[in-house]
mmCIF file of the N, C-alpha and C atoms, coordinates in Angstrom:
data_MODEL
# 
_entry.id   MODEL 
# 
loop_
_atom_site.group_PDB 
_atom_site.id 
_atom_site.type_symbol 
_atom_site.label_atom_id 
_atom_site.label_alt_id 
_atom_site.label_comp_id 
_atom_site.label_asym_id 
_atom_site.label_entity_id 
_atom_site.label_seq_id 
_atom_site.pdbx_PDB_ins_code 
_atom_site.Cartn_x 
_atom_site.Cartn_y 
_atom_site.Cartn_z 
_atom_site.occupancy 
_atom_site.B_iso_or_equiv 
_atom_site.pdbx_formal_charge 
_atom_site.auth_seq_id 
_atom_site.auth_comp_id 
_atom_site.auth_asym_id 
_atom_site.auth_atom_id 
_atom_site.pdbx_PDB_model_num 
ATOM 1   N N  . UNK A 1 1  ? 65.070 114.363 40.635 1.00 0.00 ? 1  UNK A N  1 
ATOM 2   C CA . UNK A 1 1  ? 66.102 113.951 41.575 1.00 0.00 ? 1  UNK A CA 1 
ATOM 3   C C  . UNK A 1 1  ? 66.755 112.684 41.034 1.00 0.00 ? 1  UNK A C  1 
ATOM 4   N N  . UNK A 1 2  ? 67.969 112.809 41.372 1.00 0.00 ? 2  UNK A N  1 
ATOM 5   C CA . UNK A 1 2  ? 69.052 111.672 41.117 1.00 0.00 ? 2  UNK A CA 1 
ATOM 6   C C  . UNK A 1 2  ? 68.452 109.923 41.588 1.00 0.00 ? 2  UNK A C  1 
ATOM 7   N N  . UNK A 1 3  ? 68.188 109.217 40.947 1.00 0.00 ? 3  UNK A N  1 
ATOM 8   C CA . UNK A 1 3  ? 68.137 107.919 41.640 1.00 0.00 ? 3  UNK A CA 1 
ATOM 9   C C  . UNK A 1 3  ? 69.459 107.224 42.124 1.00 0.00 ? 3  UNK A C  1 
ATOM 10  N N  . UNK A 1 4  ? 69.340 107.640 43.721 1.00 0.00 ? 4  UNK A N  1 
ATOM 11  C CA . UNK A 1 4  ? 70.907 106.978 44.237 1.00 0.00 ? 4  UNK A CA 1 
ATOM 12  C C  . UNK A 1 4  ? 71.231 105.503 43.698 1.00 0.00 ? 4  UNK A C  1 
ATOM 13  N N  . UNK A 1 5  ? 70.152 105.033 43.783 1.00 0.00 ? 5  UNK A N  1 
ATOM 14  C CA . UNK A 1 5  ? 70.410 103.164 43.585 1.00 0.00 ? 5  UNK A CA 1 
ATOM 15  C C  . UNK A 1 5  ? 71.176 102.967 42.600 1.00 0.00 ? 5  UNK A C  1 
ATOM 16  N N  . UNK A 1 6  ? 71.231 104.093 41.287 1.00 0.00 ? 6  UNK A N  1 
ATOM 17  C CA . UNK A 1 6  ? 71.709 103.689 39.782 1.00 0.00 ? 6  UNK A CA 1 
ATOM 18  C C  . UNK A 1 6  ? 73.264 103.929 39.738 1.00 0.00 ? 6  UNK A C  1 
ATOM 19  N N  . UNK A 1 7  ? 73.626 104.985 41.155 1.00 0.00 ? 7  UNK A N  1 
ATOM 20  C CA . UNK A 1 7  ? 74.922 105.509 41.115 1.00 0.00 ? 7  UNK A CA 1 
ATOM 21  C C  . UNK A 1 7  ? 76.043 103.850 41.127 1.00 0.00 ? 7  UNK A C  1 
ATOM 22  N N  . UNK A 1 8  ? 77.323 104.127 40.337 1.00 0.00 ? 8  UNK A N  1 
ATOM 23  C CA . UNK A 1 8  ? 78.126 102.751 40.245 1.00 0.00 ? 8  UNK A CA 1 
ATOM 24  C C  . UNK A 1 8  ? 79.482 104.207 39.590 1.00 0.00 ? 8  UNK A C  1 
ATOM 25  N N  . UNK A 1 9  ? 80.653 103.650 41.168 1.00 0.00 ? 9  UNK A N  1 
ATOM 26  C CA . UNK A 1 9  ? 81.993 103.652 41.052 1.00 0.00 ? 9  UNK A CA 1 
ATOM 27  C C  . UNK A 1 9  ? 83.117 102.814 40.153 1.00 0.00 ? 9  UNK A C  1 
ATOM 28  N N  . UNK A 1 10 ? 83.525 102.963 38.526 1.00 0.00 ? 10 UNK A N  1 
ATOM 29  C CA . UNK A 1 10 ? 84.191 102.062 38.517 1.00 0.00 ? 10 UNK A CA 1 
ATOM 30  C C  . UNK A 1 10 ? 85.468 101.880 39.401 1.00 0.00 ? 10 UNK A C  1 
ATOM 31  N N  . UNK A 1 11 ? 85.367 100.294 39.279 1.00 0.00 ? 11 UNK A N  1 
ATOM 32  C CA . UNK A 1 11 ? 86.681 99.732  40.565 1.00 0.00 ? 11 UNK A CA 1 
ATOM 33  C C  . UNK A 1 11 ? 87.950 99.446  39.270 1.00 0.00 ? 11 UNK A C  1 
ATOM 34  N N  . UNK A 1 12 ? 87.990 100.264 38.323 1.00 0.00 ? 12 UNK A N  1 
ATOM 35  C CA . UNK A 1 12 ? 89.577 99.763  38.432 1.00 0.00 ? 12 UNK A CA 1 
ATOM 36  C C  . UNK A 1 12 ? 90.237 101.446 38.309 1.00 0.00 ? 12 UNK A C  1 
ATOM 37  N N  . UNK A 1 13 ? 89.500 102.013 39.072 1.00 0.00 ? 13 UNK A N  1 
ATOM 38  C CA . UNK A 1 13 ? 90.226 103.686 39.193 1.00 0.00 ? 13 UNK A CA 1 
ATOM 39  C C  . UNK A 1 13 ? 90.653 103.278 40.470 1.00 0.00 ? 13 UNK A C  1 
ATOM 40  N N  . UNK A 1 14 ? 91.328 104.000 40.955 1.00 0.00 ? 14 UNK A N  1 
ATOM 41  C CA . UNK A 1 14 ? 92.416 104.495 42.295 1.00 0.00 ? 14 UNK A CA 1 
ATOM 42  C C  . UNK A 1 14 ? 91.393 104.924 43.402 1.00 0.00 ? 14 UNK A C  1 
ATOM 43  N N  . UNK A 1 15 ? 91.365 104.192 44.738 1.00 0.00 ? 15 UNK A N  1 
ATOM 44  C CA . UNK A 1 15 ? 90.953 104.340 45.518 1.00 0.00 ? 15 UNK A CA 1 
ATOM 45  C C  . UNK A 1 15 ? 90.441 105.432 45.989 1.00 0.00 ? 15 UNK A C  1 
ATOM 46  N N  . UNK A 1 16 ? 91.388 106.813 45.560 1.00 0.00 ? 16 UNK A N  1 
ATOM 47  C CA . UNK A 1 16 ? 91.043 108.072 45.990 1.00 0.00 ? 16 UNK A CA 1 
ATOM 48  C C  . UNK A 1 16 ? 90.336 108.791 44.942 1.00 0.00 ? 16 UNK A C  1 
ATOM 49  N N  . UNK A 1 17 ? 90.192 108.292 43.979 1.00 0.00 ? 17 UNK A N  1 
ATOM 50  C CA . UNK A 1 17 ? 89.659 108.390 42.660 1.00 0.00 ? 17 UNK A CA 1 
ATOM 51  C C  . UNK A 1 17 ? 88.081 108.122 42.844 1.00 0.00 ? 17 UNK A C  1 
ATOM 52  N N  . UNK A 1 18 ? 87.887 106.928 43.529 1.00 0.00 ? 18 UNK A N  1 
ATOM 53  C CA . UNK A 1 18 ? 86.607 106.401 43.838 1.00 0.00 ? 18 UNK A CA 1 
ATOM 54  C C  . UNK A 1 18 ? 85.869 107.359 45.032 1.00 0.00 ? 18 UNK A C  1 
ATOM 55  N N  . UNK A 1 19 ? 86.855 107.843 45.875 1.00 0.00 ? 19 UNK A N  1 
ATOM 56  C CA . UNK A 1 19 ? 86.379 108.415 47.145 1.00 0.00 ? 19 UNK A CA 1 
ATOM 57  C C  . UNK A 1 19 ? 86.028 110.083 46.716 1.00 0.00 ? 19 UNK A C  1 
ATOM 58  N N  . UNK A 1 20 ? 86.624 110.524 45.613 1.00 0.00 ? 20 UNK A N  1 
ATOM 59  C CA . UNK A 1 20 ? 86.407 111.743 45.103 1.00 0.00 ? 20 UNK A CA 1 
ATOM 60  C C  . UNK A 1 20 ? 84.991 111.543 43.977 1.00 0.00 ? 20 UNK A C  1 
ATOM 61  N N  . UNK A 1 21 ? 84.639 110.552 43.575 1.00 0.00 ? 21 UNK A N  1 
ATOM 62  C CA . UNK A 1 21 ? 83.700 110.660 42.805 1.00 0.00 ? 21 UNK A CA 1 
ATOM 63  C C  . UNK A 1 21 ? 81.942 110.202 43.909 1.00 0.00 ? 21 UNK A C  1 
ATOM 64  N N  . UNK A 1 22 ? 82.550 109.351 44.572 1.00 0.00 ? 22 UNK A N  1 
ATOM 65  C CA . UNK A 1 22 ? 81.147 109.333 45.269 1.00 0.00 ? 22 UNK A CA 1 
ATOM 66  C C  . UNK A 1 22 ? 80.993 110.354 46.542 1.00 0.00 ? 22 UNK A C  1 
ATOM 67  N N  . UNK A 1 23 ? 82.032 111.659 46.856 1.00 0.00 ? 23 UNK A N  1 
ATOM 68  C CA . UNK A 1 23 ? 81.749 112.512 47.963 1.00 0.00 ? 23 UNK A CA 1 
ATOM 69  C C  . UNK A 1 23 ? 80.845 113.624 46.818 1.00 0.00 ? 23 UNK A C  1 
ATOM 70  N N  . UNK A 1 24 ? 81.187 113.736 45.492 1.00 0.00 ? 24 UNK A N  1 
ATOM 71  C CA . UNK A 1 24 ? 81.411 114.575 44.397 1.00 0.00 ? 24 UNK A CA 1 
ATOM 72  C C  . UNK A 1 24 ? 79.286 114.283 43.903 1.00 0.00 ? 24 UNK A C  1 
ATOM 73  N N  . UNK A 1 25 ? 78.860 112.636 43.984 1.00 0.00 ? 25 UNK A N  1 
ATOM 74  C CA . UNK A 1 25 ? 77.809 112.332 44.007 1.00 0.00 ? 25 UNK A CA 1 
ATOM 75  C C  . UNK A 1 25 ? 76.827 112.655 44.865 1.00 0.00 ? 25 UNK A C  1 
ATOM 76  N N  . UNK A 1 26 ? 77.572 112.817 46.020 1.00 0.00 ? 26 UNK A N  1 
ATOM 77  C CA . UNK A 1 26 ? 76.702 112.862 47.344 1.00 0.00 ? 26 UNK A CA 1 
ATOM 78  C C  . UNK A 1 26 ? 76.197 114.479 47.354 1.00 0.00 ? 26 UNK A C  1 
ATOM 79  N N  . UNK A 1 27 ? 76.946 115.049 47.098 1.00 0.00 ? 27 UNK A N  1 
ATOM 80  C CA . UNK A 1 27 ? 77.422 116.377 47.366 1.00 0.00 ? 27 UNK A CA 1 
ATOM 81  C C  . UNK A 1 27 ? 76.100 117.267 46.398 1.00 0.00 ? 27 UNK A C  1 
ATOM 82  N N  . UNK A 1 28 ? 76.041 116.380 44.943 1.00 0.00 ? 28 UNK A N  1 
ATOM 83  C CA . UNK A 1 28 ? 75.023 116.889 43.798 1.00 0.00 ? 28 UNK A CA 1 
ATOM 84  C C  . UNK A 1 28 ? 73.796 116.225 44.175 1.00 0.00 ? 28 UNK A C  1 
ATOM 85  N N  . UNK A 1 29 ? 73.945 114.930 45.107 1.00 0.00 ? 29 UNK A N  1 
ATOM 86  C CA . UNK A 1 29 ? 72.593 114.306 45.503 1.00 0.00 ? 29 UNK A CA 1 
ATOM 87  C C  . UNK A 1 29 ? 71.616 115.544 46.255 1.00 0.00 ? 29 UNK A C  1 
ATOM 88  N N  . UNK A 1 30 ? 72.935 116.145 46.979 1.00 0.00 ? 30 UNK A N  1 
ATOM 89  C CA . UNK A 1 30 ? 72.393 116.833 48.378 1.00 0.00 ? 30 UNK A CA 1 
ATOM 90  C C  . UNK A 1 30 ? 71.972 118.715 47.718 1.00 0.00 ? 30 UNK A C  1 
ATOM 91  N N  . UNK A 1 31 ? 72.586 118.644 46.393 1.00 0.00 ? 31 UNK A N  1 
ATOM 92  C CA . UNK A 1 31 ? 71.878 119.952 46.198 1.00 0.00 ? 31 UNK A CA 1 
ATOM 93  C C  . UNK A 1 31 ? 71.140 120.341 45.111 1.00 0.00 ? 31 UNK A C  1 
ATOM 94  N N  . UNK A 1 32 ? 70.599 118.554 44.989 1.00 0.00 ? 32 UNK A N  1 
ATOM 95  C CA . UNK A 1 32 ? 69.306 118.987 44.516 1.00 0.00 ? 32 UNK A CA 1 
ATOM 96  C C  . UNK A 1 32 ? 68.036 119.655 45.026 1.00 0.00 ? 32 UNK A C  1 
ATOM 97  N N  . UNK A 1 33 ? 66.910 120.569 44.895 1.00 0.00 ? 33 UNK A N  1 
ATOM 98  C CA . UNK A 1 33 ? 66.217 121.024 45.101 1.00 0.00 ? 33 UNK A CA 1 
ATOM 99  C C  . UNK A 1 33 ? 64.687 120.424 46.027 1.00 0.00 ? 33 UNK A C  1 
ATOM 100 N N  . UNK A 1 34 ? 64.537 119.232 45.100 1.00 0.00 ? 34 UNK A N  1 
ATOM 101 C CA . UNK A 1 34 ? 63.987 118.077 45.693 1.00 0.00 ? 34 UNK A CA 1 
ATOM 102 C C  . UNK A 1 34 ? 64.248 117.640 47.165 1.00 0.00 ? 34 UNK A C  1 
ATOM 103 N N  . UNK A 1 35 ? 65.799 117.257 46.934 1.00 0.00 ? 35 UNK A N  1 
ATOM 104 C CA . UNK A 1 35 ? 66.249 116.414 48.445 1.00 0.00 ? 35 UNK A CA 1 
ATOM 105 C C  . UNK A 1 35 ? 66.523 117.768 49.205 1.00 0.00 ? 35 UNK A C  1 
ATOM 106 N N  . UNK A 1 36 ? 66.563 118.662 48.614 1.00 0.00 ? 36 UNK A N  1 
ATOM 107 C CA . UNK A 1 36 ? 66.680 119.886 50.069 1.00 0.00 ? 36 UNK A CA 1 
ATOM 108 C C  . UNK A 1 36 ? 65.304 120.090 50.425 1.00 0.00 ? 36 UNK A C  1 
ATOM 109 N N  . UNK A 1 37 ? 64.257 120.071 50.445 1.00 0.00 ? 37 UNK A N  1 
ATOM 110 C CA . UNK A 1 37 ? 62.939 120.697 50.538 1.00 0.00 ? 37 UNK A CA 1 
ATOM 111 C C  . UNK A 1 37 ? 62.496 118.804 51.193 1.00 0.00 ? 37 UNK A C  1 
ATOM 112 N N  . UNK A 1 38 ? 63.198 118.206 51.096 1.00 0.00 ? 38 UNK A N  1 
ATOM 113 C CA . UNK A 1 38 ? 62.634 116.864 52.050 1.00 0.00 ? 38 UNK A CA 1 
ATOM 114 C C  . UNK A 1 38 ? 63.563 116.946 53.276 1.00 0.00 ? 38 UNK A C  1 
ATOM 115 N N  . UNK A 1 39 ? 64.728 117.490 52.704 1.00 0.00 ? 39 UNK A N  1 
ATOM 116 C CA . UNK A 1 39 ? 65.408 117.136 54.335 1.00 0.00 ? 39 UNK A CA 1 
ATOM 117 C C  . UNK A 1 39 ? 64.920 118.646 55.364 1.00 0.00 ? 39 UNK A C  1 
ATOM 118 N N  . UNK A 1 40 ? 64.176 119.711 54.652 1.00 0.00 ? 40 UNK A N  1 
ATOM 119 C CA . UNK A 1 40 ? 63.909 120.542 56.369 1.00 0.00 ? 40 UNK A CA 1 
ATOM 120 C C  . UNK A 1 40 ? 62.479 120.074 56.241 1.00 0.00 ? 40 UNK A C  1 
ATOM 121 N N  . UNK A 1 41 ? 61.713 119.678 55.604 1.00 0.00 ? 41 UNK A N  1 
ATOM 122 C CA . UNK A 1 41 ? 60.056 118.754 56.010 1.00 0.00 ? 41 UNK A CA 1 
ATOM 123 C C  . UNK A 1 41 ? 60.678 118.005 56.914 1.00 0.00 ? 41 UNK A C  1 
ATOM 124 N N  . UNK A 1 42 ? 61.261 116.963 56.340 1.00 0.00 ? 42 UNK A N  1 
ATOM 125 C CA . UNK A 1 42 ? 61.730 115.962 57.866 1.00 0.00 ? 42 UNK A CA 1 
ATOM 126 C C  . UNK A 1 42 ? 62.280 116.526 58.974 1.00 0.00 ? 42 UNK A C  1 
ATOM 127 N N  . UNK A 1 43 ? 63.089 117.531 58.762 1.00 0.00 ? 43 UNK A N  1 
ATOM 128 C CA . UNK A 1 43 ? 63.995 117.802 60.439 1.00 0.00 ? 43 UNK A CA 1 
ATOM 129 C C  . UNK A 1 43 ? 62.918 118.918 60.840 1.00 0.00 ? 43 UNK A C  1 
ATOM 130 N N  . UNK A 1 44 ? 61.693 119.387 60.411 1.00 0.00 ? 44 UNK A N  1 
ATOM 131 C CA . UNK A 1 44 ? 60.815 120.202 61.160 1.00 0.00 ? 44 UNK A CA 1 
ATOM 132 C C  . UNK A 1 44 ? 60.316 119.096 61.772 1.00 0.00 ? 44 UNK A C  1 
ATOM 133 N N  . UNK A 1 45 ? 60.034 118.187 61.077 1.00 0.00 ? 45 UNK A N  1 
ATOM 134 C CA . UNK A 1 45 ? 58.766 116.686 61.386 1.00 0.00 ? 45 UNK A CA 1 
ATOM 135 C C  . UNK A 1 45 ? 59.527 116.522 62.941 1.00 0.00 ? 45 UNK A C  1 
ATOM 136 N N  . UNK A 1 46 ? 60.847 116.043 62.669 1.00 0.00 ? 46 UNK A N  1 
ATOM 137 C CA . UNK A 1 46 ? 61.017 115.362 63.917 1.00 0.00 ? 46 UNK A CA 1 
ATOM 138 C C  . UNK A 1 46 ? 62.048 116.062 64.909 1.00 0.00 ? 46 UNK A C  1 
ATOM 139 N N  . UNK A 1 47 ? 61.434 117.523 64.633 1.00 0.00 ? 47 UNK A N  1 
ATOM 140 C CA . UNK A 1 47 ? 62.679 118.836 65.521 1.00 0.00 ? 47 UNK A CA 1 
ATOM 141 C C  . UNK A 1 47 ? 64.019 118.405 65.457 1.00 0.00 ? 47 UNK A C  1 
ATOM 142 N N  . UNK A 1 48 ? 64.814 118.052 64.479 1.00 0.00 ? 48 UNK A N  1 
ATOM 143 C CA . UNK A 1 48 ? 65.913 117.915 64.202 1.00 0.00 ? 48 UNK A CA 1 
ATOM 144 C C  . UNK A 1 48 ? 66.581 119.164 63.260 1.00 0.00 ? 48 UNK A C  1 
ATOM 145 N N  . UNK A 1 49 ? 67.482 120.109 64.251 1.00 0.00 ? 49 UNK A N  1 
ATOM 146 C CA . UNK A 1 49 ? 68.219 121.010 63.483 1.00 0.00 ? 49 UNK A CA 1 
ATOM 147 C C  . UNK A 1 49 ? 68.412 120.639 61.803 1.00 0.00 ? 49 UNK A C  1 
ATOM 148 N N  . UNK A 1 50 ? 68.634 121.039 60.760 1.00 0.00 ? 50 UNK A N  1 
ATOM 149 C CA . UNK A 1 50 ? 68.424 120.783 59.631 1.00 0.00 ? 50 UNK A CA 1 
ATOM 150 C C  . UNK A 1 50 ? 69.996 120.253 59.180 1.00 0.00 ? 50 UNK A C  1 
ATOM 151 N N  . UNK A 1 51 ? 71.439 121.126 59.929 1.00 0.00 ? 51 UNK A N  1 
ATOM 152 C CA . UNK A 1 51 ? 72.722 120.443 59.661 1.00 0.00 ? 51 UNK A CA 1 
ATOM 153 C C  . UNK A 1 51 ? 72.846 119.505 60.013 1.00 0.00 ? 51 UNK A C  1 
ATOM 154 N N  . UNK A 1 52 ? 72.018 119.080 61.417 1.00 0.00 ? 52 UNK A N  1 
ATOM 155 C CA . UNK A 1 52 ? 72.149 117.375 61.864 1.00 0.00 ? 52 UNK A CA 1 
ATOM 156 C C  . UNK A 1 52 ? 71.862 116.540 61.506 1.00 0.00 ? 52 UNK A C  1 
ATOM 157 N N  . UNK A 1 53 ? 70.713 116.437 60.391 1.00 0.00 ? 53 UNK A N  1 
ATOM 158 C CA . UNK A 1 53 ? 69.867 115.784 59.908 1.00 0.00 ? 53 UNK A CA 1 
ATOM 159 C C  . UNK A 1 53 ? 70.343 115.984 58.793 1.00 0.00 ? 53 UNK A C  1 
ATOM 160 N N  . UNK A 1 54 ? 71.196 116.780 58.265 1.00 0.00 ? 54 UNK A N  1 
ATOM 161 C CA . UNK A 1 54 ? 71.898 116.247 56.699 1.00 0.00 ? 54 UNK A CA 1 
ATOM 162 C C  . UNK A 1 54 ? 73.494 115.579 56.680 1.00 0.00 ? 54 UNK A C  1 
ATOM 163 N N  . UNK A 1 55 ? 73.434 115.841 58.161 1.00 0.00 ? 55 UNK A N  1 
ATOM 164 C CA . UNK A 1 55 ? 75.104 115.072 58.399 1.00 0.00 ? 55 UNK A CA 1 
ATOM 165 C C  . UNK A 1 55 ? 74.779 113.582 58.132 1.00 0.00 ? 55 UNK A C  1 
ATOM 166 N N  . UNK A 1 56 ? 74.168 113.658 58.566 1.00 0.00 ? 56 UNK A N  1 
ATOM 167 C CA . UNK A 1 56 ? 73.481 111.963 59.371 1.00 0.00 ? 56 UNK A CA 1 
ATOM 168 C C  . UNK A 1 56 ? 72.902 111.418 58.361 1.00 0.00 ? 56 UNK A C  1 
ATOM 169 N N  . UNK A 1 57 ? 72.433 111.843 57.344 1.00 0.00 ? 57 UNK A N  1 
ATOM 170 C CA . UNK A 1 57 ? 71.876 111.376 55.794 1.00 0.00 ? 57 UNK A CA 1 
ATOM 171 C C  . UNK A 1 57 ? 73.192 110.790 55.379 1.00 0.00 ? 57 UNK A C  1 
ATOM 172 N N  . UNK A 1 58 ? 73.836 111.980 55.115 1.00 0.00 ? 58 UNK A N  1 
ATOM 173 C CA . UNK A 1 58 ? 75.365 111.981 54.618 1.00 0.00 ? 58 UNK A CA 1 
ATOM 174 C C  . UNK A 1 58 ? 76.073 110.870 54.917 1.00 0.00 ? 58 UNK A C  1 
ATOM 175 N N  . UNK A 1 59 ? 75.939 110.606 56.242 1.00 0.00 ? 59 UNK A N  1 
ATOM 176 C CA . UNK A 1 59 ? 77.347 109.818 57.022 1.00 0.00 ? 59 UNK A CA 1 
ATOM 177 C C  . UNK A 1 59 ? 76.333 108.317 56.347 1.00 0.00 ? 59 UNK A C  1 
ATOM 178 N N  . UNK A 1 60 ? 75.346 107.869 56.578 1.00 0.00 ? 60 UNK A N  1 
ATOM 179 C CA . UNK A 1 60 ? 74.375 107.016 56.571 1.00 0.00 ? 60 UNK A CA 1 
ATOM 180 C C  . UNK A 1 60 ? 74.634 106.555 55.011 1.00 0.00 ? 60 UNK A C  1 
ATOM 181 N N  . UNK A 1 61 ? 74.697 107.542 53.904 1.00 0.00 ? 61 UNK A N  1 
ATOM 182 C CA . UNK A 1 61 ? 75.050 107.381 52.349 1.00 0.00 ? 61 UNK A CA 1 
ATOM 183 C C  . UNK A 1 61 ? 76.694 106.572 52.461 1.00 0.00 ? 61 UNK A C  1 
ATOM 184 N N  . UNK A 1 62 ? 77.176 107.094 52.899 1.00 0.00 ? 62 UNK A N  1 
ATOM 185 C CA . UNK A 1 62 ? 78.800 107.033 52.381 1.00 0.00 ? 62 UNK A CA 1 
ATOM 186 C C  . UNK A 1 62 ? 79.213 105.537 53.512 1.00 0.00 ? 62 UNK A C  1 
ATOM 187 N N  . UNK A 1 63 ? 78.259 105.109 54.916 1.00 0.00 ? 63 UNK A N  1 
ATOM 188 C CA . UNK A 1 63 ? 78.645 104.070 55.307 1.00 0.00 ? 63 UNK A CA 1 
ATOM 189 C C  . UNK A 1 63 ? 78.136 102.490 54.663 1.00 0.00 ? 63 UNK A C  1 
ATOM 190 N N  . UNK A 1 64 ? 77.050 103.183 53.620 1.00 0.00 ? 64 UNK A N  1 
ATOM 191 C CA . UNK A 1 64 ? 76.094 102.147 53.032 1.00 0.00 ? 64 UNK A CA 1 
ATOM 192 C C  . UNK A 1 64 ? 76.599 101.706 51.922 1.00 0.00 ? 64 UNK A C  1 
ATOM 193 N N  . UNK A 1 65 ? 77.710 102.548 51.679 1.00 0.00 ? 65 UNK A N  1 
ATOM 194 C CA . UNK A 1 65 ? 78.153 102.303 49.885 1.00 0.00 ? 65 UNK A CA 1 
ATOM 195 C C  . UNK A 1 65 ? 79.526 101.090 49.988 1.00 0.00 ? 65 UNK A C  1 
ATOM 196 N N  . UNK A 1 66 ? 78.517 100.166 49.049 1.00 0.00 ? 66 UNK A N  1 
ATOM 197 C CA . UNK A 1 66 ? 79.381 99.258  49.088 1.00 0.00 ? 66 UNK A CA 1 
ATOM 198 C C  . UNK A 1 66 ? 80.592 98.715  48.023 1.00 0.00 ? 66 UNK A C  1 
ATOM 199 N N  . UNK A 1 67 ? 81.984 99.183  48.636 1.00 0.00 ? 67 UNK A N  1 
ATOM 200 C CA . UNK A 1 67 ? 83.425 99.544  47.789 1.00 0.00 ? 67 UNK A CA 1 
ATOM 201 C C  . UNK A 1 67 ? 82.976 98.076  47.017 1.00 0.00 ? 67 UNK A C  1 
ATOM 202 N N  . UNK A 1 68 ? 83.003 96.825  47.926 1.00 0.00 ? 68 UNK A N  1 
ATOM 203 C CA . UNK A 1 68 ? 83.398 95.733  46.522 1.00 0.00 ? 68 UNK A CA 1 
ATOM 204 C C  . UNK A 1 68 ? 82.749 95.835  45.271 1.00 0.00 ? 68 UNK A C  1 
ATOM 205 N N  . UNK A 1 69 ? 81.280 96.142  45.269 1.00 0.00 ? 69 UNK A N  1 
ATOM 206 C CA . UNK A 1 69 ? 80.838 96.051  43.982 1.00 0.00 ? 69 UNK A CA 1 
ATOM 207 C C  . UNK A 1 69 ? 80.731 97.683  43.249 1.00 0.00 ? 69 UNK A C  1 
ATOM 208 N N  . UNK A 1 70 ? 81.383 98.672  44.085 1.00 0.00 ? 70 UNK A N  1 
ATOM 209 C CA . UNK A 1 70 ? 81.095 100.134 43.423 1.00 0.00 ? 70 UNK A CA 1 
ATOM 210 C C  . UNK A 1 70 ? 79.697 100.800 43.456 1.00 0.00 ? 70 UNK A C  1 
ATOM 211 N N  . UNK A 1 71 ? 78.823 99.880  44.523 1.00 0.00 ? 71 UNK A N  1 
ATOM 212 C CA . UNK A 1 71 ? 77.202 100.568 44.356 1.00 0.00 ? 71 UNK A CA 1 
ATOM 213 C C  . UNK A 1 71 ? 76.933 100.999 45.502 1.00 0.00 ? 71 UNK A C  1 
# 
């Protein structure tokens, strides 16, 4: 599996440039084999439908990523 921490946006591409490469990250984070086989362990763990519980990963990734430094 991907180590998210290492992922880095360069900042002198185009805003939408940046927003297409880290949905594009998230997207290969999420279909890895690994992180699929943790996210339905967890949403059995805590009876969380399995789309809700990968939205909410999702939304949780992309509100954490921080534009000034690209990480």
């Amino acid at each position: 599996m991907k180590n998210i921490n290492n992922f880095y946006v360069d900042r002198d591409l185009s805003p939408e440039e940046q927003n297409k490469i880290l949905i594009k990250y998230i997207d290969e984070f999420y279909n890895s084999k690994i992180f699929s086989e943790q996210i339905v362990y967890l949403s059995q763990t805590f009876d969380i439908p399995t789309n809700i519980f990968e939205q909410d990963v999702k939304n949780y990734l992309v509100t954490n990523f921080k534009n000034s430094s690209g990480k």
